[in-house]
C-alpha positions as CSV (number, residue, x, y, z in Angstrom):
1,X,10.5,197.6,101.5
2,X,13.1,200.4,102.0
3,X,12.3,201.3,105.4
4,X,15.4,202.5,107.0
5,X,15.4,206.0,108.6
6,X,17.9,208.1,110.6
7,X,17.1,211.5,112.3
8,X,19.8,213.3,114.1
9,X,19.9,215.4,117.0
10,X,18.6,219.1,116.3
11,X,20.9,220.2,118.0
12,X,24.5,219.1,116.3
13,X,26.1,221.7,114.4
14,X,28.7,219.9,112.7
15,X,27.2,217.0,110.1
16,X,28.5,213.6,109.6
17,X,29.2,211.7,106.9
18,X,28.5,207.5,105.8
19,X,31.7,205.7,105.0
20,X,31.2,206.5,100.6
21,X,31.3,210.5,101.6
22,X,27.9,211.3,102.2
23,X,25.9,213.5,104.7
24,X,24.4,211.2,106.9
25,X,21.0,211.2,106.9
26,X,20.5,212.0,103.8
27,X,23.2,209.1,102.4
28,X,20.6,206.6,105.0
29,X,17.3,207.9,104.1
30,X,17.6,208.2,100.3
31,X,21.2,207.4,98.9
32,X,21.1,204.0,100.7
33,X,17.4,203.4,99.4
34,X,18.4,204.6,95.8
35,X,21.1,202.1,95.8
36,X,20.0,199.1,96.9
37,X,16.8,199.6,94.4
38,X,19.0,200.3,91.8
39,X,21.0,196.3,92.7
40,X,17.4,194.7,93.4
41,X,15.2,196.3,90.6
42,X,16.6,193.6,87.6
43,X,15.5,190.7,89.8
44,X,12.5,192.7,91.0
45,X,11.2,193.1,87.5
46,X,11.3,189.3,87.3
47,X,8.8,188.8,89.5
48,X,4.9,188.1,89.5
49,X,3.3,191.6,90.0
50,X,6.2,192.9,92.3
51,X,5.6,196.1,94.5
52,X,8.4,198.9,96.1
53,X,7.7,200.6,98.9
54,X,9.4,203.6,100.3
55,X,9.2,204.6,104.0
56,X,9.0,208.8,104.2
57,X,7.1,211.3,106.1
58,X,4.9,213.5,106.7
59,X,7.5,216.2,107.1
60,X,8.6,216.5,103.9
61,X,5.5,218.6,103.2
62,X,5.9,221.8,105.0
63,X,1.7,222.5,105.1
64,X,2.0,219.8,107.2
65,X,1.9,219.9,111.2
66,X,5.2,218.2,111.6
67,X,6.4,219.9,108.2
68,X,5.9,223.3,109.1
69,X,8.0,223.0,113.1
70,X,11.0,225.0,113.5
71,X,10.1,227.8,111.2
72,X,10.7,228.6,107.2
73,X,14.4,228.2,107.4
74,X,14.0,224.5,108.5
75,X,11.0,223.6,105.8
76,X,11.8,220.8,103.4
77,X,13.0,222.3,100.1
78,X,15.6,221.1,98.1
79,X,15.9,224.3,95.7
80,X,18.0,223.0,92.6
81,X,19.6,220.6,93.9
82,X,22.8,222.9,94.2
83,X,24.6,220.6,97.0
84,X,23.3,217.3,95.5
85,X,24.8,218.6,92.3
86,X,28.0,219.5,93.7
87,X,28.8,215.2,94.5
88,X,29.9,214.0,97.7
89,X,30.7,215.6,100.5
90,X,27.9,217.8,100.2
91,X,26.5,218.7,103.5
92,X,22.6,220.0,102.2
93,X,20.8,218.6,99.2
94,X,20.0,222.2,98.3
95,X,23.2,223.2,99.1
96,X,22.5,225.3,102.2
97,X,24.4,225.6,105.5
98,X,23.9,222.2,107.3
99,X,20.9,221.6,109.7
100,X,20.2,218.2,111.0
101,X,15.9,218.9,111.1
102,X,15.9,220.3,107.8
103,X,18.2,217.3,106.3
104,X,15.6,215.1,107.8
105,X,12.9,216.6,105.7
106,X,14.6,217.3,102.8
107,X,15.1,213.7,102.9
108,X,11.8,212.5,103.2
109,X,11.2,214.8,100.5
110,X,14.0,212.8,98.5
111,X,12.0,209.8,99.4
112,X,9.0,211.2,97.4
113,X,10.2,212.1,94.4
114,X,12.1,209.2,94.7
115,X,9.0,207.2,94.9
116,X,7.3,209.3,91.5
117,X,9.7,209.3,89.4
118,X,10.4,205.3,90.3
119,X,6.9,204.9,89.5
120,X,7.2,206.8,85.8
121,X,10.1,204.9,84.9
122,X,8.6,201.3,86.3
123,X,5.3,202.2,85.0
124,X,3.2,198.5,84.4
125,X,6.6,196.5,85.6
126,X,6.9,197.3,89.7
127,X,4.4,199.2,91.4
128,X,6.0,202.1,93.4
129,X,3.9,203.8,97.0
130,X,5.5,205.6,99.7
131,X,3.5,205.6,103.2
132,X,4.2,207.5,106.7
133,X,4.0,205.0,109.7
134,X,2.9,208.4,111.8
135,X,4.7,210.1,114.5
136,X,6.5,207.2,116.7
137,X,8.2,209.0,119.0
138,X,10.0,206.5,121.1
139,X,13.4,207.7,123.1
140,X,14.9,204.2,122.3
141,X,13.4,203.8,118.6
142,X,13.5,206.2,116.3
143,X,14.1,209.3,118.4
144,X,17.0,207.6,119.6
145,X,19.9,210.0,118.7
146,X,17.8,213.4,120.3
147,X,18.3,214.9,123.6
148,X,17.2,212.2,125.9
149,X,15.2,215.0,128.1
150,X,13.4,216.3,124.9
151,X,12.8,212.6,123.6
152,X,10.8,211.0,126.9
153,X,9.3,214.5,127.3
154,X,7.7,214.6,123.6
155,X,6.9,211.1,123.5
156,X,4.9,211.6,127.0
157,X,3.2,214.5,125.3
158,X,2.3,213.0,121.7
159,X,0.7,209.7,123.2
160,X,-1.1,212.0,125.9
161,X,-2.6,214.1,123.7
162,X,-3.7,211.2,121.4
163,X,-1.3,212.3,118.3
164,X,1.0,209.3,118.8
165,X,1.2,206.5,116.3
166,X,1.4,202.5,117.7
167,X,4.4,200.5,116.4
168,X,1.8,198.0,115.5
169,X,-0.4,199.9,113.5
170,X,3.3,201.2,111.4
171,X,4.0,197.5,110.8
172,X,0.2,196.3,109.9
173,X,0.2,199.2,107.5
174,X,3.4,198.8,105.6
175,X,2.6,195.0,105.5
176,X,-1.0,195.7,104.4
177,X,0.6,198.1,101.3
178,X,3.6,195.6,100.4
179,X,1.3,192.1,100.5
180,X,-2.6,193.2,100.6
181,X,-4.2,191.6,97.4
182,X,-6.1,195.1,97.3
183,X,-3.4,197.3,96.6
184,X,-2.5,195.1,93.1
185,X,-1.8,197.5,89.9
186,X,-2.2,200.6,92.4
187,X,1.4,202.8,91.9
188,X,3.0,206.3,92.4
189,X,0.9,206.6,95.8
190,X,1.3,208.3,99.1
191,X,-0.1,207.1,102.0
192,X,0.1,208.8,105.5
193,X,-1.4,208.1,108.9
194,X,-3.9,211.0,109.0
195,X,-5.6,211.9,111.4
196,X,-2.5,211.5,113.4
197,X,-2.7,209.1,116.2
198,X,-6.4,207.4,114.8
199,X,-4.6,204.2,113.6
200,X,-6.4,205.9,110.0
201,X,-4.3,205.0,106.6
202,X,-5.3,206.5,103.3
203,X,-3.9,208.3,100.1
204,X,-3.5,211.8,99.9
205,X,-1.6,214.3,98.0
206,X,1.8,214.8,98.4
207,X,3.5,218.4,98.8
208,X,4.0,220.6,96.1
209,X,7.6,220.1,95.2
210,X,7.2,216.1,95.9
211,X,5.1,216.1,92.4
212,X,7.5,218.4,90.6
213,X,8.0,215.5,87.8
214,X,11.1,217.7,86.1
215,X,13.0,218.0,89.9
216,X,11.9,214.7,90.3
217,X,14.1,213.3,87.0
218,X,17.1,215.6,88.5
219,X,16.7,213.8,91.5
220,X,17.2,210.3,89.6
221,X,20.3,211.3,87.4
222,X,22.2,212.9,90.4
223,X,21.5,209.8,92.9
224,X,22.4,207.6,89.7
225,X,25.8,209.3,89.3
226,X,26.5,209.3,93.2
227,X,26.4,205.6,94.0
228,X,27.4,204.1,90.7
């Protein structure tokens, strides 16, 4: 299950950088899952009918509510990889000036393509699914590095208006997709916690760009060349 997730302030202006020379949140949310499949995968594929999961998001789809917040210049899009391309100390995957929302998103949308293209080279030997746990927006939790005011003040809101997810529903669903007998065979998946705030898991389609299988290849062979 590679679950960990990091989401920055919106505010900062300057990035930061993991200890090997990447930015942040991307080096957490993909680079760090990359690698560690990449160490775990040869004793993986030993195993009886063994299963990967990847946490991402909703955002990484800008159709989506939480996608489409903070305008076009902040929707997920990793254009050609420019930045990526560029090897580390890149600051934006597509090689853009450096925003901590849109480096979030970008890097569930890393998590996606992540997940396909994991699926097509696995195929019948580890079955692949990403899932959203919904929007948990808890000051102390996950929405730990935002402006304290903002963070108790949108987590008031969410669960008020119904939109919020619980953490026990998160960990029953990625439980449910990593053991549940019914999800044997089933790969290359994406499941999100729509309607938001119903406790409601099923599959659904992924953006646009998370099923662009060529991107999706690119993807692989840059992460590859970064952490080796």
């Amino acid at each position: 299950m590679l679950n960990a997730g990091l989401s920055l302030n919106v505010g900062d202006k300057e990035e930061q950088f993991t200890a090997d020379g990447f930015e942040v949140t991307v080096g957490t949310n993909h680079l760090g899952h990359f690698a560690l499949a990449q160490q775990l995968l040869p004793t993986l594929c030993k195993g009886a009918k063994p299963r990967m999961l990847v946490t991402a998001s909703g955002v990484h789809d800008p159709t989506s509510g939480g996608g489409k917040q903070g305008g076009p210049d902040r929707w997920a899009s990793l254009g050609e990889l420019t930045g990526l391309a560029g090897g580390k100390r890149f600051t934006m995957v597509d090689g853009g000036a450096y925003d901590p929302d849109k480096a979030y998103k970008d890097s569930k949308l890393c998590n996606m393509l992540f997940m396909a293209e994991a699926a097509r080279r696995l195929q019948s030997q580890v079955s692949v699914n990403a899932f959203s746990p919904g929007l948990i927006a808890d000051p102390k939790g996950f929405f730990r590095n935002q402006n304290p005011t903002f963070a108790a003040i949108f987590n008031g809101i969410s669960q008020k208006v119904g939109v919020a997810e619980t953490n026990d529903f998160a960990g029953s669903a990625l439980a449910f997709l990593a053991v549940d007998p019914s999800m044997e065979g089933k790969t290359g998946g994406w499941y999100d916690a729509l309607p938001l705030g119903k406790h409601s898991l099923g599959k659904h389609a992924p953006s646009a760009e998370a099923q662009d299988v060529g991107k999706a290849a690119r993807l692989w062979e840059l992460s590859e060349g970064l952490v080796a």
